[in-house]
C-alpha positions as CSV (number, residue, x, y, z in Angstrom):
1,X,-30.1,-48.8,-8.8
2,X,-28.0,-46.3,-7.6
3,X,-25.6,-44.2,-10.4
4,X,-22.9,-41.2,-10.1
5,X,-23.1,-38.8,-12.8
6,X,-20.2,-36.3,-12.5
7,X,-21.5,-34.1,-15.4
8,X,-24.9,-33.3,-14.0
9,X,-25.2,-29.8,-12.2
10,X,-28.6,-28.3,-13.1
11,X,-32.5,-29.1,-13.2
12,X,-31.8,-29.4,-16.9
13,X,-29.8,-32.3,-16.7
14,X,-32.2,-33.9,-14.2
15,X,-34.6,-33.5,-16.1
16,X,-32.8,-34.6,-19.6
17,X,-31.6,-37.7,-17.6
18,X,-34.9,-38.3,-15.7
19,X,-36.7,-38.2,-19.9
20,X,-33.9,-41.1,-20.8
21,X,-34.7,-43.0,-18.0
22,X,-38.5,-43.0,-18.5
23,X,-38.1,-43.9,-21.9
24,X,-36.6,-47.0,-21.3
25,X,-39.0,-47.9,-18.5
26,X,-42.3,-45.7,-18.2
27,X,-42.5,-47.2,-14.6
28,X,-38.9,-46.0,-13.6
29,X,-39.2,-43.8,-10.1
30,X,-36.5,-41.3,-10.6
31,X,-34.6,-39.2,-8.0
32,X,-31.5,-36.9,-8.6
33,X,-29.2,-35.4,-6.1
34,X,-27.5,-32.7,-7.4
35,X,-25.2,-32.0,-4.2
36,X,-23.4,-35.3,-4.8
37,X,-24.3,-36.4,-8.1
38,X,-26.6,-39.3,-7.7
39,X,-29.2,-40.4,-9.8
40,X,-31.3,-42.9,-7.5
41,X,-33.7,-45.1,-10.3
42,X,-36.8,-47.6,-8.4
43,X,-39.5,-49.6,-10.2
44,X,-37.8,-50.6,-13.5
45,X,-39.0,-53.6,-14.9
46,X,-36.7,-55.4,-16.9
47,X,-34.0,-52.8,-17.7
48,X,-30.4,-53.6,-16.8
49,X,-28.1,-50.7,-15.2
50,X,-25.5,-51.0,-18.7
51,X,-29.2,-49.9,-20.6
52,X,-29.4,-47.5,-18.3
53,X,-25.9,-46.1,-18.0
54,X,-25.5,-46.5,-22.4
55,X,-28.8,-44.5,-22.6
56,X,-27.3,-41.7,-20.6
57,X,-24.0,-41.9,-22.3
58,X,-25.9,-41.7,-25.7
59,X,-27.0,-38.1,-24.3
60,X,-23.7,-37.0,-23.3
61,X,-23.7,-38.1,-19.2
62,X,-21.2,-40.3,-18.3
63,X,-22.5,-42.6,-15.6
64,X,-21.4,-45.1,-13.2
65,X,-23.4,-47.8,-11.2
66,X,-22.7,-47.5,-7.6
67,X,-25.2,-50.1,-6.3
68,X,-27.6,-52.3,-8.7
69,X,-31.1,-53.2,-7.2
70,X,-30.7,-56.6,-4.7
């Protein structure tokens, strides 16, 4: 999946972000483009984007899913 996250501008985000992510799926690949604010998220195993995009919200980064997994 494929989400924009406006508010993240540092390696401390990516790295708050890329913790929130893993804890909802151990197996998530995580990679973040700080240029355009993207967070690109591979190999999660039954975790649905609004999970994803509520457990970012819950520490303070708004997200929004630009392309789910086909």
């Amino acid at each position: 999946m494929k989400l924009h996250v406006p508010d993240m501008t540092c390696n401390h985000c990516v790295s708050s972000i890329t913790k929130a992510i893993k804890e909802l799926s151990s197996d998530a690949h995580v990679v973040a483009d700080l240029h355009d604010h993207i967070v690109e998220v591979a190999d999660m195993i039954e975790v649905m984007p609004d999970k994803v995009i509520a457990a970012l919200d819950e520490i303070g980064f708004e997200a929004t899913l630009i392309e789910a997994e086909a």
